[in-house]
N, C-alpha and C positions, 0 to 999 in steps of 0.2 A: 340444528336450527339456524346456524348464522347463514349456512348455505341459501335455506330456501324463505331467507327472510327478505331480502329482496325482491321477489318472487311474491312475497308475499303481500308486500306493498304496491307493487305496479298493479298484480290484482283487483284490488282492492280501488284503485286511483281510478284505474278503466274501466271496470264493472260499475261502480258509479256514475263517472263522466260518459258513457256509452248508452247507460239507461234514458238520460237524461235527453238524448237524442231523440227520440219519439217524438216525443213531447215537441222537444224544438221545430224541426222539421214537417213535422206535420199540424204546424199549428194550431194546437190545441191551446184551448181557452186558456187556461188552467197559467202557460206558458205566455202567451201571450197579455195578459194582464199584469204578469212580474215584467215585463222588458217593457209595456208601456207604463209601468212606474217607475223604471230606471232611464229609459232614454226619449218618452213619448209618442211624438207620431214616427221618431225612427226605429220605433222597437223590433221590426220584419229584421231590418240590419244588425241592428246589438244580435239578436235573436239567432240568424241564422249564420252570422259570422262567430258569433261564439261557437257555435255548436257546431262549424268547420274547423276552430279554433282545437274545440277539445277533441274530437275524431282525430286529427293530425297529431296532436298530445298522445292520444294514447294507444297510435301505433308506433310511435316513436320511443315509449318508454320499450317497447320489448327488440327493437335494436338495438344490438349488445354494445354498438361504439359510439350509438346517437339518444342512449336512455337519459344520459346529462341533459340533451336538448327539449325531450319529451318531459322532465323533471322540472326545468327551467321552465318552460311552456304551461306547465299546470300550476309550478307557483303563481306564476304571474295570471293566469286566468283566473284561478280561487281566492288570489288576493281581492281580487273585482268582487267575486261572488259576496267574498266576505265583508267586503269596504259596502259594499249595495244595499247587503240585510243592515251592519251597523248603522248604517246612514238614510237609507231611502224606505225598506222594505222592512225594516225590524226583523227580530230575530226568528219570531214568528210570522209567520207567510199564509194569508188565507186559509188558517186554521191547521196549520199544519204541524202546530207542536213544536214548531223550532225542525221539524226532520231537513229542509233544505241547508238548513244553515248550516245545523248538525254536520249534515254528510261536506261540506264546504270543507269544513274544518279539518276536519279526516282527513280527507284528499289533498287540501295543503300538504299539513303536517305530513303524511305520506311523499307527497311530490318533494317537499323539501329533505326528509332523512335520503331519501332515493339521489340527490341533488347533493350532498352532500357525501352519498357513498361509492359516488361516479367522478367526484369533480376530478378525480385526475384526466379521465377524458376530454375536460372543455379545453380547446385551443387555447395557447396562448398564454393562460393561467393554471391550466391545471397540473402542472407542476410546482408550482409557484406554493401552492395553499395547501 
């Protein structure tokens, strides 16, 4: 198990953050009404730089020397996700149960155990920690 648990989390982070790309790029309503409640009339921007943001996250995580950067990268995007539903969009999202936030959280905490079980890879530091 320990082996393909790793494996099991980047999974998990980019099957999420990938689906999610639909939506974004092909702006759909659905997508487009959560970024105009997060950044306004720049929501195209929020919008489709995230969702370059997270495309580039999660080919990165399956680089075996650059998964730290791809881990790094999804923390810091899902932080957002997650700071947006706390603060702007609620936990619940256009009826959606809580599932966007849900899968937010996931994907963190994934990104982050992944971020953690790489950091000897980060330059500079990852020896250090």
């Amino acid at each position: 198990m320990k082996k393909y648990f790793p494996l099991i989390l980047k999974l998990i982070a980019a099957v999420i953050m990938l689906q999610t790309l639909f939506f974004k790029f092909t702006g759909a309503q659905e997508s487009i009404n959560l970024f105009t409640k997060l950044a306004g009339e720049n929501e195209a921007y929020l919008r489709v730089g995230t969702g370059v943001l997270e495309l580039i996250a999660s080919i990165l995580l399956f680089i075996p020397k650059k998964t730290w950067l791809g881990a790094g990268l999804t923390v810091g995007l899902m932080s957002g996700a997650v700071m947006g539903h706390l603060t702007k969009l609620g936990i619940e999202h256009n009826g959606d149960g809580g599932t966007l936030f849900y899968a937010a959280v996931l994907v963190l905490i994934s990104g982050a155990i992944l971020l953690f079980i790489n950091r000897k890879d980060i330059p500079l530091i990852g020896n250090k920690i």
